[in-house]
C-alpha positions as CSV (number, residue, x, y, z in Angstrom):
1,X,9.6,106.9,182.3
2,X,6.8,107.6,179.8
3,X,7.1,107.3,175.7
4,X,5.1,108.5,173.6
5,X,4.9,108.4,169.7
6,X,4.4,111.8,168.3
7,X,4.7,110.8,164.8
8,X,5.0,107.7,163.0
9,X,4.9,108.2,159.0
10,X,7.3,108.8,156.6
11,X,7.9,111.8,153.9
12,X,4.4,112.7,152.1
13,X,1.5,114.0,154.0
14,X,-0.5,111.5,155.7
15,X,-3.8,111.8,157.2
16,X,-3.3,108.9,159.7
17,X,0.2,109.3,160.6
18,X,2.7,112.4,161.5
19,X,5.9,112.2,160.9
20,X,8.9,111.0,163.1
21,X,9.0,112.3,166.6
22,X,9.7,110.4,169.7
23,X,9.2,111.9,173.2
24,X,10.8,110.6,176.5
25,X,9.1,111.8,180.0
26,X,11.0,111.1,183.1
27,X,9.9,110.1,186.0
28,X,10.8,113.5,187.5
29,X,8.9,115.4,184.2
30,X,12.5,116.1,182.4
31,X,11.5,115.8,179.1
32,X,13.4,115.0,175.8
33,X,12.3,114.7,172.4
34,X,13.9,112.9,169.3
35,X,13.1,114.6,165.6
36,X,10.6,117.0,165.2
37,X,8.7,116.0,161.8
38,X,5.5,117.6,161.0
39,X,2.5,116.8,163.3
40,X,4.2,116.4,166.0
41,X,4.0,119.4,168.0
42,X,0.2,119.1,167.9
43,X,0.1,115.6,169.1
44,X,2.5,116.4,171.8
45,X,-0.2,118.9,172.8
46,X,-3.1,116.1,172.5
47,X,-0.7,114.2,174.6
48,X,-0.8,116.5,177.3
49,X,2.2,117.8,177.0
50,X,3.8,121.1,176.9
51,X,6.3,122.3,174.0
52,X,7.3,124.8,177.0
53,X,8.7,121.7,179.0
54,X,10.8,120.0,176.8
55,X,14.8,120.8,177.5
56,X,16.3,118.1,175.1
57,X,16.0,117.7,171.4
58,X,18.2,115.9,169.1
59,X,17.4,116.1,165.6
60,X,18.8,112.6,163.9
61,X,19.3,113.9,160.1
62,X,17.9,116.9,158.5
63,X,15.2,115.4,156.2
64,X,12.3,117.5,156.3
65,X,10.2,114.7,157.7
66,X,13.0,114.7,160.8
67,X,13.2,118.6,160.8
68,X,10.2,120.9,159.9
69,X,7.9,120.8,163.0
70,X,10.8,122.6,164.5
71,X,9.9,126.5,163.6
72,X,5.9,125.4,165.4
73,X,7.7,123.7,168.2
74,X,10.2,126.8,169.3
75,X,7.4,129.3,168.6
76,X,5.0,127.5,170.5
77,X,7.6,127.0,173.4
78,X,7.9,130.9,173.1
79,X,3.9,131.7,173.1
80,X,3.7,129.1,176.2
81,X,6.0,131.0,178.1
82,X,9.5,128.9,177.7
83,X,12.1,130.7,180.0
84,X,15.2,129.3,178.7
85,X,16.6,128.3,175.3
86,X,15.8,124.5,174.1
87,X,19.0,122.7,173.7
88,X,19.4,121.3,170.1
89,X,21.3,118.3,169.2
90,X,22.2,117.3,165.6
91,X,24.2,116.7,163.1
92,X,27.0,119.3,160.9
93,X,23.9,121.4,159.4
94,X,22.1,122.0,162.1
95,X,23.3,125.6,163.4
96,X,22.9,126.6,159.4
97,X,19.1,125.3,160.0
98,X,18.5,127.0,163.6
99,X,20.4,130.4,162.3
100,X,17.9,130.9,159.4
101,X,14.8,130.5,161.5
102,X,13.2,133.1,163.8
103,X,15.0,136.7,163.9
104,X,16.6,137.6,161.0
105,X,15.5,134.2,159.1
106,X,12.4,132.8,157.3
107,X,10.0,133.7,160.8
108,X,11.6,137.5,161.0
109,X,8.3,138.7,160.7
110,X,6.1,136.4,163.2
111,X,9.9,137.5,165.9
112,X,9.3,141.0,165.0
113,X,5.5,141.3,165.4
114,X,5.6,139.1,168.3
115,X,8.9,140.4,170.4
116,X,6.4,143.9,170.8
117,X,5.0,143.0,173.2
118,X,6.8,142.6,176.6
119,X,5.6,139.3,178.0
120,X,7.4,137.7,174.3
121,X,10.5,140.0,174.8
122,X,10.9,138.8,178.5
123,X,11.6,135.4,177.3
124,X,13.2,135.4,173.6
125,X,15.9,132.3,174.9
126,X,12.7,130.7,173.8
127,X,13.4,131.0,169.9
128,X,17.3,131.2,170.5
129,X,18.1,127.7,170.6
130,X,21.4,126.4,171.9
131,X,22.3,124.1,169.5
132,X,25.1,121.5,169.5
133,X,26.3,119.5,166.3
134,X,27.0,116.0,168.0
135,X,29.9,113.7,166.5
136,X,29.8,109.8,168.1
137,X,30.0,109.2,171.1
138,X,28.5,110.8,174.7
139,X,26.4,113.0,172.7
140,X,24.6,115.2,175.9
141,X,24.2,114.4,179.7
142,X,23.1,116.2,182.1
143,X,21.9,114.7,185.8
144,X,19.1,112.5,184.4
145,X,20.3,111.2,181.5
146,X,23.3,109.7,178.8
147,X,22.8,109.9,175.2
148,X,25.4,108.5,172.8
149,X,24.9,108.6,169.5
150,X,26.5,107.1,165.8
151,X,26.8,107.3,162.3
152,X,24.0,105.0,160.9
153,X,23.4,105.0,157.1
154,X,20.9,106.8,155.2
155,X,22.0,109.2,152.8
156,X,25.4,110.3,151.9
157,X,26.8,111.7,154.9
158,X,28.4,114.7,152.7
159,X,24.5,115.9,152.2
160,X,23.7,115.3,156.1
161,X,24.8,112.9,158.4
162,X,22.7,110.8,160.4
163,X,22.8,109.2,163.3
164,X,21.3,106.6,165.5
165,X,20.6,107.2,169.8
166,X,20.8,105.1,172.6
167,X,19.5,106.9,175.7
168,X,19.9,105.8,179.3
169,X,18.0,107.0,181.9
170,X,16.5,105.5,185.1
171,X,18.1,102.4,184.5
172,X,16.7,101.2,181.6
173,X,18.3,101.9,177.8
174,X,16.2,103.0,174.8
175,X,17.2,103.2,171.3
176,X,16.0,105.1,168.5
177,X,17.2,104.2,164.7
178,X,16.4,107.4,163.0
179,X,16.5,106.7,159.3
180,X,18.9,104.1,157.9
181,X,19.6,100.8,156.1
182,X,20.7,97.9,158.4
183,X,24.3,98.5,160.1
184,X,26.1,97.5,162.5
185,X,26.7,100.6,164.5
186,X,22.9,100.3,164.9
187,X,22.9,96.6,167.0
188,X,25.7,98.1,168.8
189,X,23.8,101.1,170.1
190,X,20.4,99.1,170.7
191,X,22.9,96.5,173.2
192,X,20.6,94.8,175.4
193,X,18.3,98.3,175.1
194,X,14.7,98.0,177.4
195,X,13.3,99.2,174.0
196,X,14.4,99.7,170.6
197,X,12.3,102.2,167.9
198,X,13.6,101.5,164.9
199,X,12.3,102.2,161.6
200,X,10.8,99.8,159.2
201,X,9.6,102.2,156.1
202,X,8.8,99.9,153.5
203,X,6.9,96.0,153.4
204,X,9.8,93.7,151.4
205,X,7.2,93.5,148.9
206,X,7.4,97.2,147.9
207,X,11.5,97.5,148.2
208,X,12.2,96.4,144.7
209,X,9.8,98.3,143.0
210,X,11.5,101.2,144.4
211,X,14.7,100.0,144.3
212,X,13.6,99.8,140.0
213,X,11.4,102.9,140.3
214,X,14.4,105.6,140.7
215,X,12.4,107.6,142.8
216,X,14.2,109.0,146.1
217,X,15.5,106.8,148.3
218,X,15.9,103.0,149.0
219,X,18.1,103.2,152.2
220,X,15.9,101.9,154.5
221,X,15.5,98.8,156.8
222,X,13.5,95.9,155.6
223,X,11.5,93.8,158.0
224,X,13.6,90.5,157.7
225,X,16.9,92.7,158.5
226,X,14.7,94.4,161.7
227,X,14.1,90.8,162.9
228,X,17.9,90.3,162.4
229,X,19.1,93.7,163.9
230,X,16.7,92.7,167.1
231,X,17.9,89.7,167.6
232,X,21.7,90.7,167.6
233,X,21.4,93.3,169.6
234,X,19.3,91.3,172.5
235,X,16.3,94.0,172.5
236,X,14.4,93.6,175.1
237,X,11.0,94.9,173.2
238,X,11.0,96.5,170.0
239,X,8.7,99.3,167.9
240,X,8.6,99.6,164.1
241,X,7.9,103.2,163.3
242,X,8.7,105.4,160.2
243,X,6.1,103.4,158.1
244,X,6.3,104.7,154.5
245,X,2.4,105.1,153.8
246,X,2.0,101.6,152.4
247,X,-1.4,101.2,154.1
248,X,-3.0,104.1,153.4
249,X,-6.3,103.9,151.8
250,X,-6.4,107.7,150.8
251,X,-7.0,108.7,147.3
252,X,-4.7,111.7,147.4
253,X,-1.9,109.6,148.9
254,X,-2.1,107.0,146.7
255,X,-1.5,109.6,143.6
256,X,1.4,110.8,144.9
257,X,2.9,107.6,145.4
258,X,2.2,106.2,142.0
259,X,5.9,106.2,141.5
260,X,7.4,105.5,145.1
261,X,5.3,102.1,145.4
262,X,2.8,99.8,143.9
263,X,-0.4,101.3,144.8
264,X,-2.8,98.7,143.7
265,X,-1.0,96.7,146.7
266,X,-1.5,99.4,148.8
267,X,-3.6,99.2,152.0
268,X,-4.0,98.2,156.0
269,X,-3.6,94.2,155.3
270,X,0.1,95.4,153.7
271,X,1.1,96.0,157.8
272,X,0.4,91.8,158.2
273,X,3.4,91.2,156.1
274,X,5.3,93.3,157.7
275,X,4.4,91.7,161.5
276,X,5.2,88.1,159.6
277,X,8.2,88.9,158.0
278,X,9.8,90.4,161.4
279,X,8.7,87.5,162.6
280,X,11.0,85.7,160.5
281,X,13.8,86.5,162.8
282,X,12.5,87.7,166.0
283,X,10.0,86.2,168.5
284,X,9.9,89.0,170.8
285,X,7.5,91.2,171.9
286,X,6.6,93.9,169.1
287,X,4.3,96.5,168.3
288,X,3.9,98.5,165.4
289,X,3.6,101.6,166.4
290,X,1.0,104.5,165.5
291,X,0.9,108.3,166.3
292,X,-0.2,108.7,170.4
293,X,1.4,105.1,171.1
294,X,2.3,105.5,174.9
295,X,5.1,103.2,176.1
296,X,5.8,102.9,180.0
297,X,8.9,101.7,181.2
C-alpha cells in the first residue's frame, strides 16, 4: 500500500500546510481516505489521484479542519464521473452534516444547475453519500480491509465525538490519532501498528501559553506524551501530523495567532524542539510529516 499526506496543518489557513487528510492506496487501487480538511482534495489531485476512486471515507470528528473539503471532494467525485455513492464514516453528526449539503442543502443550487444536464443526472449516487455513524469497534470491512475505531479525547463528546482508527489491510496495521489529548484507547488502537499518524499540534513550549491564553482548545498531544504513546503501543514507525502553525513565518498567520501562541517564538527552528522532545521517549524511526508526504508500506 501507498500513503500519502493530503493535509498536515491545523485550524487557521496556512500557506504551507492543508489541513488533516490522510489517504490509503491499496495495492489493488481500493482507495480510502481519513478526514477531509481543506486542501486536500486539490493535493489529492497533485497526487495523482482521483476524487472519483475513493470508496472509503471516515471523518474522525466534525471540526471544520476534519470536515469542510467534503462538499469539493463529493462534487468533484460527481464532475469526474463517480458511479456510486462514497461511503461515509463518522461520528453521531455526521448524517445531519451530509443531509444539509448538495440537493436541498447549502450546494442546492451548484445540484440543480448541474443535475441539467444528463451525463450529471446519470450518476447523482455521486453527491448522495451513504453515510454510517460508527460507534467502537469493527467500524467498516469490506474484502480488503478492517477498520476499528474508539473514543479518543478531544472535545466534549456531547458537541461531537471523536475517534481514533486502526486500519488493517495487506498485512500490515496503520493508525491514525485524529485529534486528541494522550489516552489510552489510543496505544491500544496503534498495538504493534506498521505505522502510526498521530497528531502532535503544539511544541511543549507553546502549550502553557494557551493553556493561560483561553483561546479554543488545549486538548492536544504534547511531544513528550507522543514519545510515551509510541513507545507503549510498540509502533513500528511513527508520523507527527496536525502541526498547529507554530513554524510559520507568514505575516498574516502570525496575526491571527497573536492569541493562540507566542508569535515572537514562532518559526521553522520551533519543529527542532518538537523532533528533540519526542525524542525524549522514543528512538524510533520518525518523520514529521508535510502535505504530499508519500509513505510505502
Amino acid at each position: 500500500m501507498k500513503i500519502d499526506m493530503l493535509g498536515t496543518g491545523a485550524a487557521m489557513v496556512d500557506p504551507d500546510r492543508a489541513q488533516s487528510g490522510i489517504l490509503v492506496t491499496l495495492n489493488n487501487g481500493a482507495k480510502y481516505m481519513f478526514d477531509c480538511g481543506a486542501g486536500t482534495t486539490h493535493n489529492m489531485v497533485r497526487a495523482n489521484s482521483n476524487p472519483r476512486d475513493v470508496g472509503v471515507i471516515f471523518l474522525t470528528h466534525l471540526h471544520h479542519d476534519h470536515i469542510c473539503d467534503f462538499p469539493l471532494f463529493a462534487i468533484s467525485g460527481w464532475m469526474y464521473d463517480r458511479v456510486t455513492s462514497p461511503i461515509v464514516l463518522g461520528p453521531k453528526g455526521t448524517k445531519h452534516f451530509c443531509d444539509h449539503l448538495f440537493e436541498g442543502g447549502a450546494y442546492d443550487s451548484d445540484f440543480r444547475a448541474r443535475s441539467d444536464y444528463p451525463r450529471r443526472q446519470a450518476n447523482l449516487a455521486a453527491v448522495r453519500p451513504d453515510v454510517r455513524e460508527v460507534s467502537p469497534g469493527l467500524a467498516f470491512e469490506d474484502e480488503n480491509v478492517r477498520i476499528y475505531c474508539d473514543f479518543v479525547e478531544h472535545i466534549p463528546r456531547e458537541i461531537s465525538e471523536c475517534f481514533g482508527i486502526r486500519m488493517e489491510a495487506e498485512g500490515k496495521v496503520i493508525a491514525f490519532s485524529g485529534d486528541t489529548s494522550p489516552c489510552d484507547n489510543m496505544v491500544s488502537l496503534a498495538k504493534d501498528a506498521d505505522v502510526l499518524f498521530h497528531e502532535c499540534t503544539f511544541p511543549e513550549s507553546f502549550i502553557e501559553f494557551r493553556s493561560k491564553s483561553g483561546t479554543g482548545t488545549h486538548a492536544h498531544t504534547p511531544p513528550t506524551a507522543l514519545g510515551e504513546i509510541a513507545v507503549k503501543a510498540g509502533v513500528k514507525n511513527l508520523v507527527a501530523t496536525h502541526f498547529g502553525h507554530f513554524e510559520s513565518t507568514n505575516q498574516v498567520l502570525r496575526e491571527a495567532a497573536e492569541h493562540h501562541m507566542p508569535v515572537d517564538e514562532m518559526g521553522p527552528h520551533v519543529m527542532d524542539e518538537v523532533v528533540r522532545d519526542i525524542r525524549r521517549n522514543y528512538a524510533g524511526p520518525l518523520q514529521m510529516a508535510y502535505d504530499l508526504l508519500r509513505i510505502d508500506l
